[in-house]
C-alpha positions as CSV (number, residue, x, y, z in Angstrom):
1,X,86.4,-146.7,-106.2
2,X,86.3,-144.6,-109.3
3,X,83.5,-145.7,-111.4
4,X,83.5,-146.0,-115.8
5,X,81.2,-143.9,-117.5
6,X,78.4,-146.2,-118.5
7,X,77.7,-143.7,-121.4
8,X,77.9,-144.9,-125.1
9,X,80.4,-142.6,-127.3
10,X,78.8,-141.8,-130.4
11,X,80.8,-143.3,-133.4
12,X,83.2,-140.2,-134.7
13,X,85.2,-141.5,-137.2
14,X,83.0,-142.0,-140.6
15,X,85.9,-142.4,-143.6
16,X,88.2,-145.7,-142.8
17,X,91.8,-144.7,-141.2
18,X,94.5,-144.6,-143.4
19,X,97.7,-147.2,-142.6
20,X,99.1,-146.7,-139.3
21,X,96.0,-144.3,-138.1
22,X,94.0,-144.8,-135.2
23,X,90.3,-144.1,-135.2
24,X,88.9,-142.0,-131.9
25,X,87.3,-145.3,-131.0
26,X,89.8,-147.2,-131.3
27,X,92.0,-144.9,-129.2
28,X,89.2,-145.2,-126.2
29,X,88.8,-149.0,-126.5
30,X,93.0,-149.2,-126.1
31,X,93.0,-146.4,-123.2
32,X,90.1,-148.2,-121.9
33,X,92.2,-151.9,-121.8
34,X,95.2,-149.8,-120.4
35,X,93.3,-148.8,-117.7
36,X,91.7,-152.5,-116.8
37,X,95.4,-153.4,-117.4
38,X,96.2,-150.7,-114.9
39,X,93.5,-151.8,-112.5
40,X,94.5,-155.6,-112.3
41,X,98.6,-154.6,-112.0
42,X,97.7,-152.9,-108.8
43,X,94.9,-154.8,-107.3
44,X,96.9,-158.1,-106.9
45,X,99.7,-157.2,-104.6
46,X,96.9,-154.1,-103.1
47,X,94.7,-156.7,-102.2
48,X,97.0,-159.8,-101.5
49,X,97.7,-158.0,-98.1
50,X,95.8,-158.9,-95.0
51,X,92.9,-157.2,-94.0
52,X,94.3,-156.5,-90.6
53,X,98.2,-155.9,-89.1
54,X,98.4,-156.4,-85.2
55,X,101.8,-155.5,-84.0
56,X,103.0,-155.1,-80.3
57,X,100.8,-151.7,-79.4
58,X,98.9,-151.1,-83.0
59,X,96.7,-152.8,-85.2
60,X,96.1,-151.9,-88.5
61,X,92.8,-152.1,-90.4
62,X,91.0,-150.6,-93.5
63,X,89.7,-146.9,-92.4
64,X,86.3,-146.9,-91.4
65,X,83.3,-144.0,-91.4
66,X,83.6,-144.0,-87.7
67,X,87.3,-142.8,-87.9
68,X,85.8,-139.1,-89.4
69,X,86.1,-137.1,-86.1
70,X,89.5,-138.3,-84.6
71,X,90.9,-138.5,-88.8
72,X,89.8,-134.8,-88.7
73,X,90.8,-133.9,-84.9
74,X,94.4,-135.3,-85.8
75,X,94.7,-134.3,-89.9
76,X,93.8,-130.9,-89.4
77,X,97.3,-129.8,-88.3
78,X,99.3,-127.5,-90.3
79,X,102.4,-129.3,-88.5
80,X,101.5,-132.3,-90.3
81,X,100.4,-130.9,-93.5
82,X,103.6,-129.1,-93.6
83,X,105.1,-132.4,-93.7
84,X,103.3,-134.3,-96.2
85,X,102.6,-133.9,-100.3
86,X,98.9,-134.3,-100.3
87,X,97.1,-133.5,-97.2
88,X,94.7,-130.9,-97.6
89,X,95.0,-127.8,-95.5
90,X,92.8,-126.9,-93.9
91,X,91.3,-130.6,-93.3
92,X,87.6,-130.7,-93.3
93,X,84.7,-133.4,-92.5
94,X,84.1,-133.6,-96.2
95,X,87.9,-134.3,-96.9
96,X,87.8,-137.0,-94.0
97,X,84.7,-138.5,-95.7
98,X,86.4,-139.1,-99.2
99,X,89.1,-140.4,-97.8
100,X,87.0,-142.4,-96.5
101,X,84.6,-143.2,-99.1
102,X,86.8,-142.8,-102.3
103,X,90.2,-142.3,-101.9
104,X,90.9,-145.7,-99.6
105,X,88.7,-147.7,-102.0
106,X,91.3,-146.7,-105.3
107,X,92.7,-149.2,-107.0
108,X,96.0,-147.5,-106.8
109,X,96.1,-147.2,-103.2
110,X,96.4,-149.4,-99.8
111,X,95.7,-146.9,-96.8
112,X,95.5,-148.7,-93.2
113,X,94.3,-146.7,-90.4
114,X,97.0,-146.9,-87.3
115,X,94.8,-147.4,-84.3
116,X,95.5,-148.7,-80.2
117,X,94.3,-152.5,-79.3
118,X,91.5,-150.7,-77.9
119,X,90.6,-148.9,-80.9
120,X,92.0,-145.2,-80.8
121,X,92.5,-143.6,-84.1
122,X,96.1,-142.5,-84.0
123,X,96.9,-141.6,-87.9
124,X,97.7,-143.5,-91.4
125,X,100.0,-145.5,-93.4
126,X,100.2,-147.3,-96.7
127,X,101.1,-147.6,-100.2
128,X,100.7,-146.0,-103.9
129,X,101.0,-148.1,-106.8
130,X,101.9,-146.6,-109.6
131,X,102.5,-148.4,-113.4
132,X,106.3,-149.1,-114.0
133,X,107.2,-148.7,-110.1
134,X,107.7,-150.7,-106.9
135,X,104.7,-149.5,-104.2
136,X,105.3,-146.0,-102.4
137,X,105.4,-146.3,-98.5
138,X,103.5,-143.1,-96.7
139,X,102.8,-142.6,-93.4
140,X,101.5,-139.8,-91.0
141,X,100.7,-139.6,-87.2
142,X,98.8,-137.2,-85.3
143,X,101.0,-134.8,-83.1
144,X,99.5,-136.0,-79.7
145,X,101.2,-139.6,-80.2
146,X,104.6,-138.4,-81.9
147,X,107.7,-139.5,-80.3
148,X,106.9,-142.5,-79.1
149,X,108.2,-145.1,-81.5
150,X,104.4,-145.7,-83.1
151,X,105.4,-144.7,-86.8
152,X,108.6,-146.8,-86.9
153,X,106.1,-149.7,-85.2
154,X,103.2,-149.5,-87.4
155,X,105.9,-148.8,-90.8
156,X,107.4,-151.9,-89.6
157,X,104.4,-154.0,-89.1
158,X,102.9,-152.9,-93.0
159,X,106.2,-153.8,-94.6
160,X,106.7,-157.2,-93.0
161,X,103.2,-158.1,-94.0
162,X,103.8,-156.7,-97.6
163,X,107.5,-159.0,-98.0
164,X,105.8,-161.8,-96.5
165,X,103.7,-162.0,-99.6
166,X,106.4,-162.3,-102.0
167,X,105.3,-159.5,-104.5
168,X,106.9,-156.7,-103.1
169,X,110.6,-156.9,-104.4
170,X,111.1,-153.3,-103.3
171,X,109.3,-150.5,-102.2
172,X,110.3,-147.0,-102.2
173,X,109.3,-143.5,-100.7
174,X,110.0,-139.8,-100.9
175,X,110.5,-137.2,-97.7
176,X,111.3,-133.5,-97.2
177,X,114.9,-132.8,-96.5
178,X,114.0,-131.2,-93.7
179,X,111.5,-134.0,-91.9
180,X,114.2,-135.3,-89.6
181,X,111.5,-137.3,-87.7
182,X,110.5,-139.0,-91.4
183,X,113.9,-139.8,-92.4
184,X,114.7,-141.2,-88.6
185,X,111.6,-143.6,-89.5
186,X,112.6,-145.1,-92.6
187,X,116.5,-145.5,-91.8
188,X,115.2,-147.4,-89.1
189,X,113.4,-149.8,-91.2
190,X,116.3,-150.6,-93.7
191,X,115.4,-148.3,-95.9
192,X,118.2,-146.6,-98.2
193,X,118.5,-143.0,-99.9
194,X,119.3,-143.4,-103.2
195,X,118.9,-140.1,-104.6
196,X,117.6,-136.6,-104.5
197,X,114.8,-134.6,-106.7
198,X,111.9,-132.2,-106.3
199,X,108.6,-132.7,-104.5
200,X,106.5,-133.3,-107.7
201,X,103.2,-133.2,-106.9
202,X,100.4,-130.1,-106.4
203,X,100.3,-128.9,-102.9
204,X,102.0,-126.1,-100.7
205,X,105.8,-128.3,-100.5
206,X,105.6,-128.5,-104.6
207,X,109.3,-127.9,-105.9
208,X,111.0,-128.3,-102.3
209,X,114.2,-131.0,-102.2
210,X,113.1,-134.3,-101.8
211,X,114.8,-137.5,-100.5
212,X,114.3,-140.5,-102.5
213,X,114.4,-144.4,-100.3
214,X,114.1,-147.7,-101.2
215,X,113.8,-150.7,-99.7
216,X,114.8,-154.5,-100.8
217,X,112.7,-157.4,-100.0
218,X,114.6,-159.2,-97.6
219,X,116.6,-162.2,-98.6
């Protein structure tokens, strides 16, 4: 979880603001607010779901420090990370680690690890929240276990849990045009494409044609 600077800013502004001005300090105590603002919008439907998902095969849990080795077995795959928006590539310990560590502790984001009854790290799925937008669904599964039905299982399992809580009206999510395998998984969970646009985000597939999906809460 990303901590605040415990540091105290040195008063800048020294002549009194003229009408409709904004000191510096005022502009950090409002940024400041937004982000507590932020932090609380995202936390209560982020941590309204349940700790743990158990469907038929899978059970879904908060990522632990024990998954390092099989998280970095599986994630280093440039088969997956062709795939994806933000997977490093290569994928290193240390990237395991703040996943981990710092990345699955973000107020902003839900990851569960995928795993067998018996405990086998088999890959990751969640959501993004993001101010002004319903949760983003992502997903990815190591190559060993593809093809058998575990991403539409484990996709399934996450967004029942999410409706049953009553504040997820929709949620959304974004795939490569060309990640058949992706696009099989969400048209098989309801989801709908409602439009198209440009992967947005830093990484190797930035600016390639995107798919947009949502999904309605079932009534």
């Amino acid at each position: 979880m990303k901590k605040l600077d415990k540091k105290v800013a040195a008063p800048v502004a020294v002549v009194a603001p003229s009408h409709g001005e904004i000191t510096y300090g005022t502009r950090a105590s409002v940024a400041t607010l937004v982000h507590a603002t932020e932090r609380l919008t995202f936390r209560r439907p982020r941590d309204i779901l349940p700790g743990k998902i158990e469907t038929a095969r899978l059970a879904l849990r908060a990522p632990m420090r024990g998954d390092v080795p099989a998280l970095v077995a599986l994630a280093d795959n440039k088969n997956i990370a062709a795939r994806l928006s933000r997977l490093p590539s290569p994928y290193t310990r240390a990237d395991g680690i703040a996943f981990i560590e710092i990345f699955a502790q973000r107020a902003d984001e839900r990851p569960y690890a995928i795993t067998t009854h018996a405990g086998e790290f088999l890959g990751v799925v969640g959501f993004s929240y993001a101010m002004g937008q319903h949760p983003e669904l992502g997903y990815w599964l190591g190559e060993p276990h593809w093809g058998k039905g575990l991403m539409s299982e484990a996709v399934r399992g996450l967004l029942e849990a999410a409706f049953a809580t009553g504040l997820y009206p929709a949620v959304r999510a974004r795939v490569l045009t060309t990640n058949a395998a992706s696009i099989n998984v969400l048209e098989k969970a309801g989801f709908k494409k409602v439009g198209k646009a440009e992967m947005d985000r830093f990484g190797t597939n930035r600016g390639k044609p995107i798919l947009n999906f949502r999904l309605e809460q079932p009534r």
